[in-house]
C-alpha positions in Angstrom: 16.8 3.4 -5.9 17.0 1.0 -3.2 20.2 -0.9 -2.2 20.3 -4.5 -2.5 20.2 -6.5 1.1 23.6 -8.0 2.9 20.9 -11.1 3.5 19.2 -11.4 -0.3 23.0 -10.8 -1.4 24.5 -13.6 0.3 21.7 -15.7 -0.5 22.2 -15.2 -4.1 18.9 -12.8 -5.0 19.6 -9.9 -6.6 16.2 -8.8 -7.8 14.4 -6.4 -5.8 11.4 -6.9 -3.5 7.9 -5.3 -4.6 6.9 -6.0 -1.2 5.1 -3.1 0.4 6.4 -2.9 3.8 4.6 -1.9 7.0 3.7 1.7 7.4 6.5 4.0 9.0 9.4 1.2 8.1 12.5 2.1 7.2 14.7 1.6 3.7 13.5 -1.8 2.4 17.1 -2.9 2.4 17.9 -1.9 6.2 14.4 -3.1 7.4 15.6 -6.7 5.8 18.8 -6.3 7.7 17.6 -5.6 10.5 14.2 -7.6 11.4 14.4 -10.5 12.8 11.6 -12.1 11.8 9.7 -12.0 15.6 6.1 -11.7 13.6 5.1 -9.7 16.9 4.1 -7.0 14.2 1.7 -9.2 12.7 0.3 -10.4 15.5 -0.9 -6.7 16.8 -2.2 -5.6 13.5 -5.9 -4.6 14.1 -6.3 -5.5 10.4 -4.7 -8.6 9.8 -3.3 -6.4 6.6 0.4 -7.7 7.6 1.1 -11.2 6.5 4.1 -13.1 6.1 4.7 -14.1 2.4 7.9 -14.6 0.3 11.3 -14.5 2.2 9.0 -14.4 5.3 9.2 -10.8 6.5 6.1 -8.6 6.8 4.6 -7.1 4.2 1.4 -5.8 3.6 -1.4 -7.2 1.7 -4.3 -4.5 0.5 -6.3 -7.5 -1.1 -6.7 -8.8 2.3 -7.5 -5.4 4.4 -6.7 -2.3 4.5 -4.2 -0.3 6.8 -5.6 1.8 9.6 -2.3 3.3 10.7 -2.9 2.5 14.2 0.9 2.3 14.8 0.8 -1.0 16.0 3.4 -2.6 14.6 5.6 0.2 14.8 5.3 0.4 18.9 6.1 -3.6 19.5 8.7 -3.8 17.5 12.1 -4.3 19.3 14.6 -3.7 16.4 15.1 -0.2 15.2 13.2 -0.7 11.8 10.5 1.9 12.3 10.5 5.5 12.1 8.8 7.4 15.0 4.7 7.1 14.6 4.6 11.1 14.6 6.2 10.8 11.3 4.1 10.4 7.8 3.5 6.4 7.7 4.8 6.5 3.8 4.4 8.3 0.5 2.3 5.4 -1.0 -0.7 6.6 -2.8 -3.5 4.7 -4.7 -3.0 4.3 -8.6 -6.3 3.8 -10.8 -5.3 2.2 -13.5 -6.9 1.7 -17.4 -8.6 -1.6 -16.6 -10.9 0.4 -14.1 -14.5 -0.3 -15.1 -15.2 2.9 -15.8 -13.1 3.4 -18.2 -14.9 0.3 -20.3 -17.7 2.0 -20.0 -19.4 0.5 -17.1 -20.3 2.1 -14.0 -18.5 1.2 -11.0 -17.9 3.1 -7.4 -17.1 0.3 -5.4 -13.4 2.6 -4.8 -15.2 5.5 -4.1 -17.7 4.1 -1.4 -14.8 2.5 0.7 -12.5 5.7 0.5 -12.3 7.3 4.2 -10.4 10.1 3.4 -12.9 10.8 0.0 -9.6 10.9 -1.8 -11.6 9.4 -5.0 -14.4 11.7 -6.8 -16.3 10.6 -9.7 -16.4 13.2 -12.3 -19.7 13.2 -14.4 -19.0 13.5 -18.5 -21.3 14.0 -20.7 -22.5 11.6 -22.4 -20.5 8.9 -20.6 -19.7 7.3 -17.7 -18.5 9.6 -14.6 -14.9 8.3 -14.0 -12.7 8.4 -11.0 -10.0 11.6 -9.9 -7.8 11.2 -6.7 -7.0 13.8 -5.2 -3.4 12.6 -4.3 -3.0 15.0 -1.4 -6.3 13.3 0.1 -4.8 10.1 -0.3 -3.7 8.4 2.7 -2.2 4.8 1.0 -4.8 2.9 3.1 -5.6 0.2 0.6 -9.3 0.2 1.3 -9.9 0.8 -2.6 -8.0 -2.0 -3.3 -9.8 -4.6 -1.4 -13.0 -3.2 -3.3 -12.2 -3.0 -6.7 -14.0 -5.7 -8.7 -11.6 -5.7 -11.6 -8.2 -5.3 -9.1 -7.5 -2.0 -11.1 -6.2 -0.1 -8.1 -2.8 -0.3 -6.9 -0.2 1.6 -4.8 3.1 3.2 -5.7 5.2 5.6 -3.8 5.0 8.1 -6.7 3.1 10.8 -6.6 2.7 11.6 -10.3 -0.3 11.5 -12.1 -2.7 8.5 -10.2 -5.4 8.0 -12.8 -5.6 6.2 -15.9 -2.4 4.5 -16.0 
């Protein structure tokens, strides 16, 4: 459970941000507290994955690239709101979700085709349509899959349940 922001608190908004943050950030509500908003992160990103959007602090955006992990942001940064690069990036991992193509019945491997790490394997039924598995320990959190999917039925989530066919 995050903690709510001294900043969003003072400024009277108490609902939570479903901002993803740059890779290797710290707790969403100490990495509001303590950027100050320099944009230098945004301007290094290979990618162009981190935007500014919202309350104007970066965030990442999967529909417009996908992450690379090149550390980047995490090296220019002059406040204290990234963990050491030798560190995991994050726990996020890609969720496939019931609106996937596949699971209409239509044959669709756009994810799969754009997955680096081969995280996502089609598994031929019989009879039907093969339909996507992740393999969540494959899965980096890159976004690529995101960017690709016709129907936007990918997403990701810092869980690590169960990715397929929510």
């Amino acid at each position: 459970m995050s903690v709510l922001s001294r900043r969003n608190l003072l400024r009277g908004q108490w609902h939570r941000s479903s901002a993803i943050r740059p890779p290797w950030s710290i707790d969403e509500a100490q990495f509001i507290d303590g950027c100050t908003r320099c944009d230098a992160c945004i301007d290094v990103c290979e990618t162009q994955v981190l935007i500014v959007k919202g309350q104007d602090y970066p965030e990442v955006d999967f529909q417009r690239a996908e992450c690379t992990f090149c550390g980047r942001c995490a090296d220019i940064c002059p406040e204290p709101v990234f963990v050491s690069t030798e560190n995991s990036p994050w726990q996020r991992k890609a969720i496939i979700n019931k609106t996937c193509l596949t699971f209409q019945g239509i044959a669709c491997r756009s994810c799969q085709d754009v997955c680096e790490p081969n995280a996502i394997k089609f598994k031929l039924r019989l009879g039907g349509i093969a339909q996507p598995e992740l393999e969540s320990g494959s899965c980096t959190g890159c976004g690529s899959c995101i960017r690709s999917c016709p129907v936007q039925a990918i997403t990701t989530s810092e869980s690590d349940k169960d990715n397929v066919g929510k």
